[in-house]
N, C-alpha and C positions, 0 to 999 in steps of 0.2 A: 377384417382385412383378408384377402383372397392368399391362399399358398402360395407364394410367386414358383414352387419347385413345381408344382401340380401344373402351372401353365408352362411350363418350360417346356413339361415333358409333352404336353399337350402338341404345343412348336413342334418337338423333334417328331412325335411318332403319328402324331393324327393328321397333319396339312400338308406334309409333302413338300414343305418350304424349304430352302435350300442353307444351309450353315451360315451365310453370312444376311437372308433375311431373316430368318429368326433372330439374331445379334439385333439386329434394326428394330425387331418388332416387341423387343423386351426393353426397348429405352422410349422411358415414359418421359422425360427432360422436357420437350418441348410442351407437349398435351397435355403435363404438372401445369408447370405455367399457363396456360390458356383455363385450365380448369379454375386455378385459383383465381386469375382474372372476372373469369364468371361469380364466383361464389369467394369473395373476400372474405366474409364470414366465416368461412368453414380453415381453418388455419392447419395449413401444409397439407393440402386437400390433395388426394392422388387417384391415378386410375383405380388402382387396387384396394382402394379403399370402396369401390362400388361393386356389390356382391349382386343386386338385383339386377338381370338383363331390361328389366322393361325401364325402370331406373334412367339405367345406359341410355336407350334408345330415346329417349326425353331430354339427357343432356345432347345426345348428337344434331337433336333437331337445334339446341340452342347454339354446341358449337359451330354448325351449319351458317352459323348469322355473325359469327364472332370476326371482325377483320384481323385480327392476330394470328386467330388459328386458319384462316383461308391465306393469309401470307406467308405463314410457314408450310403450309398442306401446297401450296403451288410452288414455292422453291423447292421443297421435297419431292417433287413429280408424285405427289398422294398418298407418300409414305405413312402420313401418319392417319389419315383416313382409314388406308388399310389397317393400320395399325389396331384402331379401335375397332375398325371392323372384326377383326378375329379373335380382339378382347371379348367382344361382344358372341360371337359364336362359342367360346371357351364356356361363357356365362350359360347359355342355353345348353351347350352339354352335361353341365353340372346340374340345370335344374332337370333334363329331363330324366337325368339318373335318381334324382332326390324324388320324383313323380313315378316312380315304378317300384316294384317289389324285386328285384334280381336277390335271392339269395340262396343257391344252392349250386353244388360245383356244377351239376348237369346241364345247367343252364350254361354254366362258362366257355364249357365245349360250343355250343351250338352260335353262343356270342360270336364267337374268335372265327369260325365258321363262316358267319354271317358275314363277318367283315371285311372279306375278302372277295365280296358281291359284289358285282359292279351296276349299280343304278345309273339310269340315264338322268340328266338333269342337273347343273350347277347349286351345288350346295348342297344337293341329297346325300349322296357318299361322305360326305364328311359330316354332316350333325351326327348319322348314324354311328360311321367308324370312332366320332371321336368319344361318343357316351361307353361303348363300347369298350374300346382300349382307355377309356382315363378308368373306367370301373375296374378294370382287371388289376389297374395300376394303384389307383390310388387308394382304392379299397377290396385289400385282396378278395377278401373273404364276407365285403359287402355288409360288410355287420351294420355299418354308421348309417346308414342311407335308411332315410325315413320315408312312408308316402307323403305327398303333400296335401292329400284329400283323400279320405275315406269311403267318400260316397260311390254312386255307381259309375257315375261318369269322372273319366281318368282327367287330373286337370295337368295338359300340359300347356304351355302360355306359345305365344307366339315363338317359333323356332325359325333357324336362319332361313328357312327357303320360305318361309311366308310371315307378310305383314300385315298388320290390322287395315282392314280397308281405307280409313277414314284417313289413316295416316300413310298410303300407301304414294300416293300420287306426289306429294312431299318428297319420303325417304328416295323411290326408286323410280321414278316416273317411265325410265325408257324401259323396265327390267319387266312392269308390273304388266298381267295378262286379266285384266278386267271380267275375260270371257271365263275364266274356271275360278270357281267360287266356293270353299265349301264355310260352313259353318260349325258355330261350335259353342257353347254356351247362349244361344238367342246372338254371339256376334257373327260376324261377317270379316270373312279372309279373303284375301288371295294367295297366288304363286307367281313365282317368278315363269317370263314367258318360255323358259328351258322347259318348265313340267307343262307338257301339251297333255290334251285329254290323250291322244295317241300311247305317251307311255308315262300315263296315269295309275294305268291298271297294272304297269309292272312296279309301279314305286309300290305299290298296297299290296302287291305280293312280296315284295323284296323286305318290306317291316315288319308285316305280320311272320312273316318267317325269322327276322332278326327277333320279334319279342315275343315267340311263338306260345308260349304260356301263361305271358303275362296279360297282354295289351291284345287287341285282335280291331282293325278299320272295317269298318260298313260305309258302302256307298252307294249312295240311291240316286240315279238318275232322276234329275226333277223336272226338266224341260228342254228338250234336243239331247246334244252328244255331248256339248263341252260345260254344262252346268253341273254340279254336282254339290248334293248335301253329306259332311266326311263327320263321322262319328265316332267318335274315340272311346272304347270301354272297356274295364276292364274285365277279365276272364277268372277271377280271383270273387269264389264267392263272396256274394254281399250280408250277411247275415242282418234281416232288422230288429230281430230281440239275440243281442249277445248273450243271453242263457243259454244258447243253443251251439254254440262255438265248442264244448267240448266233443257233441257229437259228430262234428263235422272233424274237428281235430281228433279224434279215437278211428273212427273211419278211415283216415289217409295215412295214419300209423299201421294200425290192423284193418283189413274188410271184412273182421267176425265181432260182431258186437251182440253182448243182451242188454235189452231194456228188460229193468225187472222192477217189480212194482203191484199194487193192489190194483184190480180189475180195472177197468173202466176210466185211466188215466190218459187215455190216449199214445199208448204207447206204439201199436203199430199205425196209427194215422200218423205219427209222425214220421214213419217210414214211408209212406205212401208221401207226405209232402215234400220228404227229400227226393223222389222220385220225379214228383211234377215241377221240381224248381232245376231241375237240367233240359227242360226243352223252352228254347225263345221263344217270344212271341210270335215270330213269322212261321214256327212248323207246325207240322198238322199234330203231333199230339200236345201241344199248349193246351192249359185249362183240362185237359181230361181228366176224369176222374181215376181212372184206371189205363195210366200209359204203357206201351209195351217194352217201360224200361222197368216196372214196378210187375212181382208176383209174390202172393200169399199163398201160399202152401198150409193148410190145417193140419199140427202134428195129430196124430190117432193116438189113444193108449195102449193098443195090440202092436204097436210098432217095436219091434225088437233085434231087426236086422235094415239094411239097406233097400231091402228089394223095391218097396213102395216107395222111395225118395228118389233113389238113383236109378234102379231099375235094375232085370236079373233074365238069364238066359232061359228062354222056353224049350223045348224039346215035342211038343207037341207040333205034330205035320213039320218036322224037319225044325232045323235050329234055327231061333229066330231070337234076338233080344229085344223084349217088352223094356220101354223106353220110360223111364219116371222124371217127373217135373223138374229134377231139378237138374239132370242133362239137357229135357230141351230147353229150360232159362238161358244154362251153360252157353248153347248151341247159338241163342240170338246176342247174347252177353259178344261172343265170339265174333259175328259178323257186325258187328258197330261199335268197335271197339273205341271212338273218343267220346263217347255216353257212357256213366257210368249206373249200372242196371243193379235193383234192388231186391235180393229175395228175402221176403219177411218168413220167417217159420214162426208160427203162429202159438201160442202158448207150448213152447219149445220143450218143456220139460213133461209135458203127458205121459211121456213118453223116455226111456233113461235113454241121452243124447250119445254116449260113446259107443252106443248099439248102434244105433240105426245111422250115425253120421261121422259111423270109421274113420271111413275112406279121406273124406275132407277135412278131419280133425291131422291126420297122417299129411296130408299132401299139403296142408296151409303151410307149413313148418318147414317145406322145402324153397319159399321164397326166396330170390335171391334176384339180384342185379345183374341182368345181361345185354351191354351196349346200349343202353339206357332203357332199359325195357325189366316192370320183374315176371322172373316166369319162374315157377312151376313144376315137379313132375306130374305126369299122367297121373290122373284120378281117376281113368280106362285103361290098362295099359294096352298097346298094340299086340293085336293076336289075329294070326294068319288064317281065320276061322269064318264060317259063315255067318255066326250071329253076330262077331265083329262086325262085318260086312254090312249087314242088313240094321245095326245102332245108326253108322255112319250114313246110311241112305234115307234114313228117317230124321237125321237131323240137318243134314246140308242139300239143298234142293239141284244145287250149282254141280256141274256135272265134275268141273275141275276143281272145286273144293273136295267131291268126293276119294277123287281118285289121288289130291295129295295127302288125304287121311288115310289111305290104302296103301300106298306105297312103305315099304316097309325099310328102305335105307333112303335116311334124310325127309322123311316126309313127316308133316304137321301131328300132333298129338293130342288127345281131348287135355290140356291142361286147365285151371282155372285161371281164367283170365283176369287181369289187370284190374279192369273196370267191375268184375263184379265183388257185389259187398253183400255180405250176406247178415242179416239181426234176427236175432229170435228174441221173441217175447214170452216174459215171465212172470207168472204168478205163483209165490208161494205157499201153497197151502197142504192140508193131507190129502189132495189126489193128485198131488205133483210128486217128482222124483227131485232129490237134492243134487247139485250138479258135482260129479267127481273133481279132483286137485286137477288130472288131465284137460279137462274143461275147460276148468276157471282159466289157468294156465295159459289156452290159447286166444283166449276173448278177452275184448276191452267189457268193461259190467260199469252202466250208470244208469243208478237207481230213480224212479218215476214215483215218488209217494204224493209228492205234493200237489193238494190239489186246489185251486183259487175257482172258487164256484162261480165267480161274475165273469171267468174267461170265454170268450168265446163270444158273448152275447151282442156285441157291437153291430149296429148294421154294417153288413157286406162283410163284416170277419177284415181279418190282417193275417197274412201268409209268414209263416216263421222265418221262409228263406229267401230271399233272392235270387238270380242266378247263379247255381252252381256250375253245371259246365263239367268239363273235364280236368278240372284243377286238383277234382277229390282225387284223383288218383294219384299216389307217390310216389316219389323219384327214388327211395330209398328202402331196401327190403333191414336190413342191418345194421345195428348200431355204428359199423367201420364205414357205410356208406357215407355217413354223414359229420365222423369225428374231428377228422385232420381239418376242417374247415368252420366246425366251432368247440374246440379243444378246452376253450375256457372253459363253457357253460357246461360242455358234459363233463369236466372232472366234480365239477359244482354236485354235479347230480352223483357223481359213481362217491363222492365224499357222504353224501344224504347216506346211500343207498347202503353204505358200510355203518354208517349208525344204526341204520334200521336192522342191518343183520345180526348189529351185536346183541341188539334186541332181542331177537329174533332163535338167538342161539340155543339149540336145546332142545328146539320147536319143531313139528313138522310144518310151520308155517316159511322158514327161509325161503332166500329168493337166489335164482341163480341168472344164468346169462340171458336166458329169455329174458325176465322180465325188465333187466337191466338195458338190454335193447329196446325193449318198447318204450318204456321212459324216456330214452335218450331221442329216438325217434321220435316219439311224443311233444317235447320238446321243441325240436325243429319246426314241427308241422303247428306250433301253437304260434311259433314268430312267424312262419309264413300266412296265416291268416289273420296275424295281429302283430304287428311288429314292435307293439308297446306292450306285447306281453312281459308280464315281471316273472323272476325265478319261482319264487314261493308259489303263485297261481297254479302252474305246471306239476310241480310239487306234491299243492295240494289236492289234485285233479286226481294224480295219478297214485297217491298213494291212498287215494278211496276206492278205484277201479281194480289196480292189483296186489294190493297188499292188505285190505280192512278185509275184501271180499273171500278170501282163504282161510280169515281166522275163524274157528270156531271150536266149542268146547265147553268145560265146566270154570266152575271158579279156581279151580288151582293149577288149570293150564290156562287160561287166557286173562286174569285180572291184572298179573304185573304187566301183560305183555300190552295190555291195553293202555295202560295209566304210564307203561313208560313211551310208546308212542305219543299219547296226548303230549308228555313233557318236550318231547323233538316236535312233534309238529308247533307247540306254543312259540316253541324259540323260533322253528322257522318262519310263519306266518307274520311273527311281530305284532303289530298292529290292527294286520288283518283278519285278527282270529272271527271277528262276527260274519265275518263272509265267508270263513273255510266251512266245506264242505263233510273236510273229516274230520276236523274237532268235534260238527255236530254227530255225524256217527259213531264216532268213538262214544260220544256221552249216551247216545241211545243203547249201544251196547253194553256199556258196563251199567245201565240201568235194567237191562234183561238179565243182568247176572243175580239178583235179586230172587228168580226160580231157579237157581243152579245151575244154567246153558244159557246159552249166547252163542249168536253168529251174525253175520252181516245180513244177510235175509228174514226178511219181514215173517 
């Protein structure tokens, strides 16, 4: 049965109705009765008893024929027509909120925002405004609201401004516009004659702006001006092997990740394939091998300072700054900022990482949340100098980009941007270096051992990702980003995270407020790509990446600390122990203890 408070409110805040029609439009008396009429069977049958809108729209074609209900609907001058009519639109707001992912406060800003849009056309302003405000209402904090389909096309059902065709000429006959057509699943729709092809194109900016991260329409002109094929998808990667869901969740937590693992695991193609799964089919780098949102950088083993990565000031024939790969990545990361751009460092450890990759170990750590944006300090700082001058004109071609990197109060700064994500790849053996506590520290670490030798071989292969898009990047730099709006789930974890440190006690392995915000962040970003993610999943993810990967040592600093972990993860996991990831490396580890040392690294 429907909330009857949820439709009340629906009445007062979303229709615009006036205090004594809403009174009229919450008395179901007459329309009980006609219902029951219909369906004798069904005993003290009521509107609110019917949760499905398509449901609804099958009984109105029956009430449509009912002479009870057409003799009360005409002494009422159509009161109760309307009546169901905006039962009926109540129904379609709720499903299209139940068909979307909305859950983070960021989003809520841009809701309330949105809603205050004014679209041309009867009925558009209100499906929108009212999914809108009954979310902000009825579910603060969004937690309840499930998708209704996984797949890549978003399933919203018919909404008030359009009818299935078949049934169109029935429900609305004078309302319905034959000539604008879009489609949607192999069916066929229209709209009411309010949405012309004229301001068509402003309703599909006015939504896509309302669900600007979630949902995004495509429209393809199919034949003249007033036909059109509408397509509904969502912008929320599709992952089609969920093994791969951690790295796309460690990504939108942190943008420094290592894939570490025995050679030839495929660890940086799979950077390369998160790279090729953010451009559509319609743009020109789809399919490339090597797009120009993806760069491999090969660490050296001579590498001991920045100069080769980032680059360093010359002094030969005047001051000039020699430009390194991974400013000009920076530089094009910077001018496309809703693609999210991938620099792979290549067997990362050749080389000892807090040498050569200071600067960005320093300035990752300054993330934070600014007006929905996270930025950054300088990983160049601004210097009134000629080699300044001459970084900035090597990297921005735009004559008025350069000159607001130049200007020295209020002007743009080389920060790291949003969009870029940067992984290194790891082997460990004895011509690699072991990664300092500072390292570990600022990177998400999931381990590549495993290897299934018949992968791969299928003809034509399967792509790990679907469209990414710019979803990878996060609306949250801090664990307070995100607290006041799932408060539950992160005491859940900050209770985990105090077990772990009583463990932990004594140790130089303890955890402090970093890692405690990556968790909790971590967290978030696993129900935003899966909203049936369970606690313990999360959990277990995370207490492989930043807590397993830290320990290391001989048998009489790390065997209880190991054996008492296993006992908290046992409890946590429950049931799921055959699938947790760190039970299994917990057991790998304390089977290394066996030659006196042990660490997470192969």
């Amino acid at each position: 049965m429907i909330n009857i408070a949820q439709y009340l409110y629906f009445l007062q805040n979303c229709t615009g109705l006036s205090e004594k029609t809403t009174k009229n439009y919450t008395d179901f008396k007459r329309i009980n009765e006609c219902l029951q009429s219909l369906f004798p069977e069904r005993k003290e049958f009521s509107l609110d008893d019917i949760e499905d809108p398509s449901e609804l729209e099958t009984i109105i074609l029956q009430l449509q024929k009912l002479p009870l209900y057409i003799e009360y609907n005409e002494k009422g001058k159509n009161q109760y027509s309307a009546t169901i009519s905006t039962y009926l639109h109540f129904l379609y707001a709720k499903r299209m909120l139940l068909a979307t992912k909305l859950n983070n406060i960021s989003f809520e800003k841009k809701l309330i925002d949105s809603s205050r849009s004014n679209i041309q056309g009867e009925g558009l302003p209100r499906i929108l405004n009212s999914a809108i405000k009954e979310a902000l209402k009825i579910d603060k904090d969004l937690s309840k609201l499930k998708p209704e389909v996984t797949n890549k096309r978003l399933r919203i059902k018919r909404c008030n401004f359009a009818a299935e065709l078949n049934n169109a000429k029935e429900i609305r006959p004078d309302k319905v516009n034959l000539d604008t057509v879009w489609k949607f699943h192999d069916k066929e729709y229209c709209v009411y004659n309010e949405l012309s092809a004229e301001n068509f194109s402003d309703f599909i900016s006015q939504y896509n702006n309302a669900y600007f991260n979630t949902l995004s329409i495509e429209v393809e002109n199919v034949d003249g001006s007033k036909i059109y094929n509408l397509y509904i998808f969502t912008r929320t990667p599709i992952i089609t092997n969920t093994s791969y869901l951690p790295y796309l969740t460690a990504l939108r937590t942190k943008p420094f990740m290592l894939l570490a693992g025995i050679s030839g695991t495929g660890k940086s193609r799979i950077v390369r394939e998160m790279a090729k799964a953010c451009w559509a089919s319609h743009e020109e780098d789809y399919g490339k091998n090597c797009p120009r949102n993806f760069c491999m950088v090969q660490v050296k083993p001579n590498w001991h300072d920045s100069s080769d990565l980032i680059g360093y000031v010359s002094r030969i024939n005047g001051e000039k700054y020699v430009v390194g790969p991974f400013l000009r990545f920076i530089a094009k990361a910077i001018q496309d900022p809703k693609r999210p751009y991938f620099l792979c460092l290549d067997e990362m450890n050749l080389a000892p990482v807090e040498q050569y990759f200071a600067e960005y170990l320093s300035v990752i750590e300054s993330r934070k949340l600014q007006d929905g944006h996270i930025e950054t300090d300088p990983i160049v700082p601004y210097e009134n100098t000629e080699a300044y001058g001459s970084l900035i004109d090597q990297l921005f071609d735009s004559d008025e980009e350069r000159k607001a990197y130049k200007t020295e109060e209020g002007g743009k700064r080389l920060t790291i941007p949003e969009n870029l994500f940067v992984v290194g790849t790891v082997n460990m053996d004895e011509t690699t270096f072991s990664f300092s506590r500072k390292v570990l520290d600022r990177a998400m670490t999931i381990e590549m051992n495993e290897v299934d030798l018949k992968g791969g071989l299928e003809a034509g292969g399967s792509a790990e990702f679907g469209y990414i898009g710019e979803d990878l990047m996060g609306d949250a730099a801090e664990g307070k980003d995100i607290y006041a709006d799932n408060q539950a789930l992160c005491d859940d974890i900050i209770t985990y995270l105090g077990k772990v440190n009583e463990i932990l006690e004594g140790t130089p392995f303890k955890i402090a407020y970093r890692t405690r915000n990556e968790f909790l962040l971590y967290a978030a970003n696993r129900l935003h790509f899966a909203t049936d993610s369970e606690l313990w999943q999360t959990l277990d993810e995370m207490t492989s990446m930043k807590i397993l990967s830290r320990i290391e040592g001989d048998n009489e600093r790390c065997e209880h600390v190991l054996r008492e972990l296993k006992n908290l993860l046992t409890e946590t996991v429950g049931n799921h122990a055959e699938d947790s990831a760190s039970l299994k490396k917990i057991d790998e580890m304390l089977a290394k203890l066996k030659s006196g040392y042990t660490s997470y690294w192969a």
